[in-house]
N, C-alpha and C positions, 0 to 999 in steps of 0.2 A: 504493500500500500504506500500507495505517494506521503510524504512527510515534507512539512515545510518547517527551513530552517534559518530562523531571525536573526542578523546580526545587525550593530549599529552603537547608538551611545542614549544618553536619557531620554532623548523623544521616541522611540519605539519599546525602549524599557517602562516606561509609562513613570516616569518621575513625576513626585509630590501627591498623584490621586489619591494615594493610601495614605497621606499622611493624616488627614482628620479622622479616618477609621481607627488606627494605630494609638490615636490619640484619646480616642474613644468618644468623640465632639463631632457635629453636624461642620459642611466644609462653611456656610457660613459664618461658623461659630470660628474655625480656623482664621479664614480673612480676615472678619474681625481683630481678633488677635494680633495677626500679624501689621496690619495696620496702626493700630497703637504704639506697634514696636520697630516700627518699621527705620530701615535705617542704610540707604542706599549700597552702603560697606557691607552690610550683613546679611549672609546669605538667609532662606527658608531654614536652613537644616541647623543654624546657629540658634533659632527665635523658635525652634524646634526645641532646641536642646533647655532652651530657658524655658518653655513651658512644661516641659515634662521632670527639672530639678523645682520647680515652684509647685506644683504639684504630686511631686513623691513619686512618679513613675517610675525611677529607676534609668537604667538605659535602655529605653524599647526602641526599635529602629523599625520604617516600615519595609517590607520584603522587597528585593535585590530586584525582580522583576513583578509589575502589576498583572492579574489575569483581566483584566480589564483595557491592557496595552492595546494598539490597534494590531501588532502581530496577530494574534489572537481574535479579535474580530475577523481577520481575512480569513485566518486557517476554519471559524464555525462557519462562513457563507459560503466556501468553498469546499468545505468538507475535507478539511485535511488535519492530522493531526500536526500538530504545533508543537515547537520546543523555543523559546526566545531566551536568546546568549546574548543580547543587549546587554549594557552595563554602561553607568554612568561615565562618562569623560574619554571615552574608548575613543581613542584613532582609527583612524580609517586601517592603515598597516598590519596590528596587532589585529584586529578585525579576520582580515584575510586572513592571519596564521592559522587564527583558531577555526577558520571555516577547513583550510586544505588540511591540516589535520586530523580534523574529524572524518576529510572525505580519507584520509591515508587510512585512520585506525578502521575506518568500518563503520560507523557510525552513523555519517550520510552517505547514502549508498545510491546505486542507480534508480535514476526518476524520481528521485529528491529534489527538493526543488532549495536553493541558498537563496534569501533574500535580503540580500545586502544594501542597508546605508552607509552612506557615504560622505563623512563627517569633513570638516574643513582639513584640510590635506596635511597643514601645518601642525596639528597634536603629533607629538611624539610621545613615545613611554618608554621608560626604561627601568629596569630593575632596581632598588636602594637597598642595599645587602643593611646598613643599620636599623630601617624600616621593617625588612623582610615584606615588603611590600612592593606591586607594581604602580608605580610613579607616570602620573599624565603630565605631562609639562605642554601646556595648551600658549600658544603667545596670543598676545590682544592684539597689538599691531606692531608688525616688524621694524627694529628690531630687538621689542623690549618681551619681556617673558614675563606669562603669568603662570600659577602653579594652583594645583590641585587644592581645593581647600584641607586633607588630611595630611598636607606636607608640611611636616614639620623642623625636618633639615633636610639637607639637599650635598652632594657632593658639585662644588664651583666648579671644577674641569669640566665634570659631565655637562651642565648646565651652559660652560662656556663653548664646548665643543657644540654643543645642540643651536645655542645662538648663533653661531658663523656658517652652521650646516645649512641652516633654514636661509637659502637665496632659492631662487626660482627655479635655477639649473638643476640643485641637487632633489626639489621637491619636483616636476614634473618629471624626472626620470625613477624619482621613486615610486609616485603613483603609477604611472605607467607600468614595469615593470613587473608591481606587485599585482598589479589587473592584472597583466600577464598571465602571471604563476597562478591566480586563481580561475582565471576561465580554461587555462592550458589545463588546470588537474581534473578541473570539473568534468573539462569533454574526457580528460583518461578515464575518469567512471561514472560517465554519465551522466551527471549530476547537471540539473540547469539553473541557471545564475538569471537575478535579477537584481538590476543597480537599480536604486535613486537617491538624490541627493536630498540630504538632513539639512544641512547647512549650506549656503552661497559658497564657501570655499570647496567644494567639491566637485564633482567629474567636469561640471562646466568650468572650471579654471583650470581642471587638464586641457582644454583646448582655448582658452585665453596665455597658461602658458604657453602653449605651441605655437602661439602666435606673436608672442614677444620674443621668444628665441628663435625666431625664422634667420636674423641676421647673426647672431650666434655659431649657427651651423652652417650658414656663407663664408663665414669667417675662419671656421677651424676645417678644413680638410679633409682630416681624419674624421670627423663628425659627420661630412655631408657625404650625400650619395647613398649610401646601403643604410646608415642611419635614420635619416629624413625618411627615406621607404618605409623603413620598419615603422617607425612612430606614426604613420600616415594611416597603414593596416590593423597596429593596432587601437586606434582614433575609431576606425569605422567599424571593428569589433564591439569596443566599447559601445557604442550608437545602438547596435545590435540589440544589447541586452537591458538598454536603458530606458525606463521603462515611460518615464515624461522629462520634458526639457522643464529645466526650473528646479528652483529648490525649494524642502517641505516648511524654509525658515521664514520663506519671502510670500508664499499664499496667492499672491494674485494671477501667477499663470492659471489661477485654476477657474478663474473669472466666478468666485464667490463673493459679497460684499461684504462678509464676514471674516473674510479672509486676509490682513491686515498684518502689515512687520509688527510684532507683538516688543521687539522695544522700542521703536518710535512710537507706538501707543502708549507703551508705560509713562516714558518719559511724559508726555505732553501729559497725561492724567494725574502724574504722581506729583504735577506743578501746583493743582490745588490742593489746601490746606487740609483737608479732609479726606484722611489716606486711604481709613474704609471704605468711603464711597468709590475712590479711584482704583482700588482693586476687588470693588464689586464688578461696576461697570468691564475692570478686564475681564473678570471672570463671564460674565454674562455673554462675552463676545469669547468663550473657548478657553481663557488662558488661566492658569494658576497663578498665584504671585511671582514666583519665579520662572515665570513664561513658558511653563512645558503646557500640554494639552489637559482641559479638561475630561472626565469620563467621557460627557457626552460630543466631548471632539474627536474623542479616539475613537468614539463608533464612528463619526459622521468621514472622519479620513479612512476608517476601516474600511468601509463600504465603498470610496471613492478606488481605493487600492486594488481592491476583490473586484470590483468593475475593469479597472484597466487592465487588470493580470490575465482575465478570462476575455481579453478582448487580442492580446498578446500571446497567451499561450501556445498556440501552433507554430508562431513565429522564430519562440526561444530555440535554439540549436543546443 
């Protein structure tokens, strides 16, 4: 039996929905809350942690993935059993690994179907052996770095090496690349791959890269010719498997009027004085405080997903 298999970062993880269940508090009662406390520096999961020492909870966290994710909406309208390996702050890269090895160990298997988001190209992660944790080193804008909110030291080389890594050359030849290796393992067993982009920095700025470095590879020799070929081929691979132009951050390719850059809405709402209202109103329009999707957005994209997939599926190779 077909099985569909989720990767991506908070938005298909389904961040924040659980958090007012967890809490044991209706989400109105959340917003509220968080409004009061709100405090542009301070994440959801900090005003989180202050309500649950001000009321004796303990440390309850909500579950790693929502069953309420829109993953899981597509997998019930389409009838397929669902597994979602989303996780917060996940890179695109670290993404791929865990899909090709699940397709190496057996895991996903032929006519499996990977449903891969494709988060801003720029997270990196790398291991922090004093942590013993996997570390996201996310930058805000090149080329200053911002970091995971559970990071609590950092080793400076890594950090310094990841900053000089992050130019354009080295980040489209590693998207690329790693598209590669994951549509290459897929067709070895079968497995069909579907992309779309989470965030603006993804699969479409592989081909806004490819467009800045066109003189690039005029200029390096060794570069053009069999190079430019390859990247061209696999451009129109990428195409193949991708499932809408536009990203799930930006909402209006999708020509809904609910569908709105959810932090240019923050901002201009969280200008009035009255913070509850301002992230009522976001709420009411999809978004949670911290701009992931509401339950009832994660049906309404589930259902937009499960529409396109079954409009595409004959096409996937």
């Amino acid at each position: 039996m077909t099985k569909l298999f989720a990767f991506g970062d908070s938005y298909p993880a389904g961040d924040e929905i659980d958090i007012p269940k967890t809490l044991g508090i209706t989400t109105e009662e959340w917003i509220e809350y968080v409004g009061k406390n709100w405090d542009e520096k301070t994440s959801q999961f900090r005003i989180m942690q202050k309500y649950t020492k001000e009321k004796n909870l303990g440390g309850v966290r909500p579950p790693a993935v929502s069953v309420d994710s829109y993953p899981y909406i597509i997998g019930k309208i389409l009838n397929l059993e669902t597994k979602n390996y989303a996780r917060n702050g996940t890179g695109y890269y670290i993404a791929c690994d865990w899909a090709i090895q699940k397709m190496i160990l057996g895991e996903i298997q032929e006519n499996d179907i990977i449903f891969m988001g494709v988060t801003d190209l720029k997270r990196m992660s790398y291991y922090a052996e004093p942590l013993r944790a996997l570390i996201h080193v996310i930058p805000g804008s090149t080329p200053n770095i911002g970091y995971h909110s559970n990071l609590t030291t950092t080793n400076n080389y890594t950090i310094e090496y990841i900053r000089n890594y992050l130019n354009d050359y080295n980040v489209f030849n590693n998207a690329l690349m790693t598209t590669c290796n994951l549509l290459n393992t897929a067709k070895r067993y079968g497995v069909k791959i579907l992309l779309y982009d989470i965030l603006q920095g993804g699969l479409n700025s592989i081909k806004d890269y490819h467009f800045n470095l066109t003189s690039y590879l005029q200029e390096n020799p060794v570069s053009n010719g069999q190079r430019t070929e390859a990247y061209s081929i696999i451009l129109e691979e990428i195409k193949e498997h991708q499932l809408f132009e536009g990203s799930l951050s930006s909402f209006s390719e999708w020509g809904h009027k609910k569908f709105v850059a959810p932090y240019e809405l923050r901002g201009i709402l969280l200008k009035e004085p009255n913070k509850q209202k301002a992230l009522y109103e976001l709420y009411q329009l999809g978004f949670m405080p911290g701009l992931h999707f509401t339950k009832e957005k994660h049906q309404f994209v589930g259902e937009i997903f499960a529409k396109t997939i079954k409009e595409k599926w004959d096409q996937i190779k």
